[in-house]
C-alpha positions in Angstrom: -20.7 77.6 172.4 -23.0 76.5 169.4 -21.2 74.2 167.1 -21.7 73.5 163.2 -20.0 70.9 161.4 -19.0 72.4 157.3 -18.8 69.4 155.0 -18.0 70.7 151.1 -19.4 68.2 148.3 -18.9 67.9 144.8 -19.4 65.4 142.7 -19.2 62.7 146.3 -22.3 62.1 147.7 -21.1 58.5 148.8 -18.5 59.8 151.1 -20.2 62.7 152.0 -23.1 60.6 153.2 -21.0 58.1 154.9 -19.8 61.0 157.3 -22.4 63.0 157.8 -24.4 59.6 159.1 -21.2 58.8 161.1 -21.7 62.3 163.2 -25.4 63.1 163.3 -25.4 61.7 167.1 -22.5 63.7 168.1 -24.5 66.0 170.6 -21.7 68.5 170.8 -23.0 69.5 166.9 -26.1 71.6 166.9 -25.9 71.2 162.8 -24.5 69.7 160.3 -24.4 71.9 156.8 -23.3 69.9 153.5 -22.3 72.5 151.2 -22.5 71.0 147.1 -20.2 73.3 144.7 -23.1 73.1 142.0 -22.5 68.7 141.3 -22.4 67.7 137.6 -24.0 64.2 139.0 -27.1 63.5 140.9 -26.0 64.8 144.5 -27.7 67.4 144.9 -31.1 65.2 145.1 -29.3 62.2 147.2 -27.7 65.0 149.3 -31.1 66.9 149.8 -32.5 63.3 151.4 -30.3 63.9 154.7 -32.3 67.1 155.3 -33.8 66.9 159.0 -34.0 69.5 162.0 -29.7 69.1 162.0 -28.5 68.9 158.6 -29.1 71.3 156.2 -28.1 71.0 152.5 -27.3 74.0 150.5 -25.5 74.5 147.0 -23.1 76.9 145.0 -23.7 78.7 141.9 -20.5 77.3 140.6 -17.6 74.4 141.5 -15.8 77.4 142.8 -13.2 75.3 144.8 -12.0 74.2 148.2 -12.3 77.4 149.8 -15.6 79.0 148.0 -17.4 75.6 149.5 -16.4 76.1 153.2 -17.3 79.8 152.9 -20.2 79.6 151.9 -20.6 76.8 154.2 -19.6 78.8 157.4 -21.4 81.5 156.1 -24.2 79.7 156.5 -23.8 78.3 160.0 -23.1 81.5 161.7 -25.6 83.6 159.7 -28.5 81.1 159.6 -27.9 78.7 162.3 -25.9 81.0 164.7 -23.1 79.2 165.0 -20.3 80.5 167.5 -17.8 77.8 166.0 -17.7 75.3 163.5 -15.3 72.3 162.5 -14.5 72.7 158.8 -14.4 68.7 157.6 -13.1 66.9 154.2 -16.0 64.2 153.4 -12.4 61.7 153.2 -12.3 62.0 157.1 -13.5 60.6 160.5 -13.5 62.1 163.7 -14.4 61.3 167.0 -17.1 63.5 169.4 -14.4 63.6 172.2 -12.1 65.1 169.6 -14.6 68.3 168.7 -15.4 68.4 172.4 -11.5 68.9 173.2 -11.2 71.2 170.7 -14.1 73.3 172.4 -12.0 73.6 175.4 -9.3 75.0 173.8 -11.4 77.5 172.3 -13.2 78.2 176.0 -9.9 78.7 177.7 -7.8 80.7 174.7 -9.9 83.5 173.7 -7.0 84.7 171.3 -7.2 81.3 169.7 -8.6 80.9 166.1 -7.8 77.9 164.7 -7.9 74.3 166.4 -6.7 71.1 165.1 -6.5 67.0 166.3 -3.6 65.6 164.4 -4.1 63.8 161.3 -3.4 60.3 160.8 -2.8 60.0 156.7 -3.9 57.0 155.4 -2.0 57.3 152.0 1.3 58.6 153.3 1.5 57.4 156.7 2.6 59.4 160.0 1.4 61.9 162.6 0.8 65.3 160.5 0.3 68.3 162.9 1.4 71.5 162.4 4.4 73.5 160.6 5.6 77.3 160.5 4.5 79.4 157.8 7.7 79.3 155.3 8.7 82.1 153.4 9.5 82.1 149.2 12.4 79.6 149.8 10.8 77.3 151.8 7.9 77.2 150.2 9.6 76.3 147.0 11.4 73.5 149.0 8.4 72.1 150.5 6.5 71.8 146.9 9.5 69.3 145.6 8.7 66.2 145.8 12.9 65.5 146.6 13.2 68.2 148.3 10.6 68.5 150.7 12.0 64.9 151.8 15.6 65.8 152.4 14.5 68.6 154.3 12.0 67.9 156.5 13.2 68.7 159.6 14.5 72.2 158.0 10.7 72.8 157.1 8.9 71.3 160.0 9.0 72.1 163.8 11.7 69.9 166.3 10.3 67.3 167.4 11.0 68.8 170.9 8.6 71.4 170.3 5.8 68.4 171.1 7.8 66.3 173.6 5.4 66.1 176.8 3.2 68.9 175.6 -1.0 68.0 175.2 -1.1 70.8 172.3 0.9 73.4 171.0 0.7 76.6 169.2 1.7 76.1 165.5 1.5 78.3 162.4 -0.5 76.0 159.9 -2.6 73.2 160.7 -3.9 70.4 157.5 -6.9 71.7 156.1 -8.7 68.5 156.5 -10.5 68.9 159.7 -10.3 71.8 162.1 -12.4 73.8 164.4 -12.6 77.7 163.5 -14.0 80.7 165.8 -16.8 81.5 163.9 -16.2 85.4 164.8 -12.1 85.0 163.7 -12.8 83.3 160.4 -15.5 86.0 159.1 -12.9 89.0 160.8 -10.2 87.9 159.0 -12.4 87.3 155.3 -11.9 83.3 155.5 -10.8 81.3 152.8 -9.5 83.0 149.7 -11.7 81.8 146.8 -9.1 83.2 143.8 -7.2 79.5 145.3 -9.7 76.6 143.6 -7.5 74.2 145.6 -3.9 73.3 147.6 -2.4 76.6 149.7 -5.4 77.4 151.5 -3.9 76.1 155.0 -1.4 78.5 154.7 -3.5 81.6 153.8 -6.2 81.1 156.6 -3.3 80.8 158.7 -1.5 83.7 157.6 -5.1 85.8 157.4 -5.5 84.4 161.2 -1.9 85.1 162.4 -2.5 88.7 160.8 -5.1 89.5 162.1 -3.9 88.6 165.7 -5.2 85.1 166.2 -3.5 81.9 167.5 -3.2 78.3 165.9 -3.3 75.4 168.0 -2.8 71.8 167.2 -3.9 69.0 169.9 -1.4 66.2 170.8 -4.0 64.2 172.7 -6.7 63.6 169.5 -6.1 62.3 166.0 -8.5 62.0 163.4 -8.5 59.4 160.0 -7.7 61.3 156.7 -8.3 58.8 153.6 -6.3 61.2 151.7 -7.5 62.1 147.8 -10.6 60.3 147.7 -12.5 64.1 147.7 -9.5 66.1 145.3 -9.5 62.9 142.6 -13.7 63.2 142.4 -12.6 66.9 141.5 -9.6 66.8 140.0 -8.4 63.9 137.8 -5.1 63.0 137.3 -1.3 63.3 139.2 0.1 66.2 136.5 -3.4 68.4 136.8 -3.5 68.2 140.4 0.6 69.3 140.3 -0.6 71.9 138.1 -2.8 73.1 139.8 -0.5 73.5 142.8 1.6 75.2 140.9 -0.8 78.0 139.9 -2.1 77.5 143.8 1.4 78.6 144.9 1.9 81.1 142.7 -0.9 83.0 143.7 0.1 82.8 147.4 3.3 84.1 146.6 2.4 86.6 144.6 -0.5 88.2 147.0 1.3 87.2 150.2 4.8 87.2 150.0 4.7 89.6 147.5 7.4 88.1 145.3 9.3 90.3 142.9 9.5 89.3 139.2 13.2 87.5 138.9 11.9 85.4 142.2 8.7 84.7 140.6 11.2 83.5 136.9 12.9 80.9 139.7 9.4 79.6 141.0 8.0 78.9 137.3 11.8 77.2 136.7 11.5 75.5 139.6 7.9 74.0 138.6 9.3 72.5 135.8 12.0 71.1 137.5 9.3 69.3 139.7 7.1 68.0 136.6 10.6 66.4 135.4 10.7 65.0 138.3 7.1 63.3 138.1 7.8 62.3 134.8 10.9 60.3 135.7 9.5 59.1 138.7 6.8 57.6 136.6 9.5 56.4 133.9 11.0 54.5 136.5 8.0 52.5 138.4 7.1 51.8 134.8 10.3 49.9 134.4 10.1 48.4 137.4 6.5 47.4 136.9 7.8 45.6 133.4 11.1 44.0 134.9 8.9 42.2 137.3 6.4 40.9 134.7 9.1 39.3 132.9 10.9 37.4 135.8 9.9 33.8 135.5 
């Protein structure tokens, strides 16, 4: 196995610096490509500094998203560096070396296997996340509300007796943050979609892998640290463009993978706005609460 590490940039040198420092000694990486999605700011030059015999630095012709980065990132590790796999990483994240290297075992001993994953410890929301099933146009409604995707989580998500004494699983989708691809199954099965700028693109890579007859696996023995949104917000400003945005994200799935019919597709868009009222008064409220404390003596 040769093994790449994909790191997309825009607009985050800090972070994306921070990391790749934080894993040039990992031996099990034989490179280290920092993909920049054409930077309004001055990464590209601070970026172009961490050039060596590991880590190259290469950029977009456009901030074409989430999944345009990575591709052209993996791209680039199997076609120049001749990668056999490579772990596709969030500059927000840190991993360890034994984590990549159990992840290489999976990949040694399950040749069906596309997609591996370390659990993800969220440092905004808190809790374990590993992996869930791909949902269809219901429960895919259900897990974009904010309400609703509470009440039901153990509709949306696996039993937890799926993972009781088990060192990894099989799972449908697996956070986007940091995983391990076959570098063979990712170009097969056409990669990320870049018509998605952002949001959705776990569950098309894992629909694209499933369809194309590759397994998803997430390991119960190795975590890794996701400082969630620090990346999105240096791309995305604000709570109601970034809901946007998943909104259009979801759409777009739905239309070109669950191929929704047009009266399904009238209940998402009601739905959406259902949720943006729900923002709203959510905000309303820790407003109010925010004021009635300010005026306690």
């Amino acid at each position: 196995m040769k093994i790449n590490c994909v790191i997309v940039n825009y607009n985050d040198a800090d972070t994306v610096i921070r990391l790749v420092k934080r894993i040039h000694q990992f031996e099990s990486l034989e490179g280290i490509v920092v993909a920049d999605n054409a930077s309004t700011d001055d990464s590209w030059e601070r970026l172009k500094t961490l050039e060596d015999q590991k880590v190259a630095v290469i950029c977009g012709d456009r901030n074409g998203g989430y999944g345009y980065g990575n591709n052209l990132g993996v791209q680039y590790a199997i076609g120049t560096n001749q990668a056999t796999h490579v772990v596709i990483a969030n500059p927000d994240v840190e991993f360890t070396e034994r984590g990549i290297l159990a992840m290489s075992r999976i990949f040694k001993s399950h040749p069906d296997v596309g997609v591996v994953a370390p659990m993800m410890e969220d440092m905004q929301y808190g809790g374990l996340g590993r992996g869930w099933p791909l949902h269809g146009f219901a429960g895919e409604l259900l897990a974009m509300g904010p309400i609703s995707r509470r009440l039901l989580k153990k509709v949306l998500n696996y039993p937890e007796s799926r993972y009781r004494g088990k060192r990894a699983v099989y799972a449908d989708v697996v956070h986007g943050s940091m995983l391990m691809v076959d570098g063979r199954a990712f170009l097969e099965c056409g990669g990320y979609d870049e018509h998605i700028f952002l949001y959705q693109e776990e569950a098309v890579l894992a629909w694209r892998m499933r369809t194309n007859g590759y397994r998803t696996v997430v390991l119960l023995t190795e975590t890794y640290i996701h400082r969630h949104g620090i990346s999105i917000s240096k791309a995305c400003k604000g709570q109601q463009v970034r809901q946007k945005l998943r909104h259009e994200s979801l759409m777009y799935y739905m239309k070109n993978y669950l191929y929704i019919n047009k009266l399904e597709e009238l209940i998402a868009r009601v739905w959406f706005r259902g949720i943006f009222a729900e923002i709203w008064a959510a905000a309303k409220a820790e407003k109010l609460m925010e004021g009635a404390k300010k005026l306690k003596p």
